[in-house]
N, C-alpha and C positions, 0 to 999 in steps of 0.2 A: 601659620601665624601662632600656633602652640606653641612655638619654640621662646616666642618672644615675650620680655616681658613687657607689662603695661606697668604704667604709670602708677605710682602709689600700690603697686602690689607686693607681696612680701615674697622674699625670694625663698623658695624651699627646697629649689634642688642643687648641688651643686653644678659649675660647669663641669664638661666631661675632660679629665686631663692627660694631654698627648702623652704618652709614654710608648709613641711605638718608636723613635728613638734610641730609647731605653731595652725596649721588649724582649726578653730571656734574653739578657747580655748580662754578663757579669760585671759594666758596668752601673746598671742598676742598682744589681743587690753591693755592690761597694758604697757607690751612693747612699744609697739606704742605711747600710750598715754603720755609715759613718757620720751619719744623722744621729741615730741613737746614741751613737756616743757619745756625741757630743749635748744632747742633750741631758745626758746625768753629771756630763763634768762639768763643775761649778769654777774653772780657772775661768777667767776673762780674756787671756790671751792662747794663742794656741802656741802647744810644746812639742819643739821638735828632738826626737828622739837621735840623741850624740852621742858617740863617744869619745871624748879627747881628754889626754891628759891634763891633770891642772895642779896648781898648787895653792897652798892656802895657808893664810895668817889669820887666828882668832884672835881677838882681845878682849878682856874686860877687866872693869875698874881693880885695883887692887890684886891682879896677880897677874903673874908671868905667861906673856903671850903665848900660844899653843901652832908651831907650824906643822908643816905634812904635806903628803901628795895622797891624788888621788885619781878617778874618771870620773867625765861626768857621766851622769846617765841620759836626763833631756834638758832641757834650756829653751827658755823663751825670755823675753823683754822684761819681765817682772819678776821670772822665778826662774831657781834652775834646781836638779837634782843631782847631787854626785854621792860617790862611794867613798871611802877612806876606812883606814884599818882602827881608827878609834872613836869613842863616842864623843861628841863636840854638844859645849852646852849650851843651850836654849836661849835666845834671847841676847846672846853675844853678839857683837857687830865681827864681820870677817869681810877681809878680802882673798880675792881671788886670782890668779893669772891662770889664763888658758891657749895652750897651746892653739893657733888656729890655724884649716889646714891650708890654706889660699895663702899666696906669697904677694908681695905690691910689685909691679914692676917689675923691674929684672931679678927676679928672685928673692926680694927681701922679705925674709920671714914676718908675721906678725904675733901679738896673741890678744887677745882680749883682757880687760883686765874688769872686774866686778869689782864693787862693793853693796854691803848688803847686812842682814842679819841671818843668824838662823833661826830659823821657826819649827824646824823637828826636826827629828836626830832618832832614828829609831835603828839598833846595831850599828852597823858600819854603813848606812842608809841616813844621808841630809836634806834639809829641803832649807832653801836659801830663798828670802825675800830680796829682789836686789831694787837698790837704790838706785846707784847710777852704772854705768858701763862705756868702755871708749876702748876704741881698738889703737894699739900702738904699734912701731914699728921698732924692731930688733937692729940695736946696731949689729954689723956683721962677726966682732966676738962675739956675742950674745946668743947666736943662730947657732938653734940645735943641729947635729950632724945626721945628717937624713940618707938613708940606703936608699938607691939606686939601683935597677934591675936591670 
């Protein structure tokens, strides 16, 4: 009857928690591992690490649009990370197309397309706040020519 508790008494021990499941499996310490991380990263959505190419239109008021290509780095629903060979300024609205690599149907290419801001820009390093995004379909001139092995 020690085990249990009474009524109105305060709880001071915790329960004991299964972890022979777990037990020197390195799924544990993965688990674990990626608890903490997640506990210092302040995103709200979680980012998944990509690489694809993309290309990209910046704008803002009063001067001439700024294009280019680049990779992303990761992507998720609210933000994304890509590379590009120049600095892109701060607080510009930019969209995005991104090659993606899943085809519809009988092979019909797609890409994704963003829109968004940029919120840093550090080297050839962007970080995109994206507004909206919607996947589109490539008419078939439009589809990149893709090797085959």
């Amino acid at each position: 009857m020690d085990s249990e508790l009474q009524p109105n008494e305060p709880i001071t021990k915790r329960p004991p928690v299964c972890r022979r499941r777990y037990a020197n499996s390195s799924a544990w310490r993965q688990r674990s591992k990626s608890l903490d991380q997640t506990k210092n990263d302040r995103r709200s959505r979680r980012r998944y690490e990509i690489h694809l190419p993309v290309q990209y239109r910046v704008s803002q008021r009063s001067s001439v649009p700024i294009t280019g290509t680049g990779m992303t780095c990761d992507l998720s629903t609210g933000g994304l990370g890509f590379r590009c060979r120049r600095t892109l300024p701060v607080g510009a609205h930019i969209e995005l197309s991104i090659e993606w690599p899943a085809s519809y149907g009988e092979g019909v290419a797609m890409e994704l397309q963003v829109t968004g801001f940029v919120i840093r820009a550090e080297g050839n390093r962007v970080g995109v706040r994206v507004n909206s995004h919607r996947f589109r379909l490539l008419p078939s001139e439009d589809q990149p020519y893709r090797a085959s092995a």
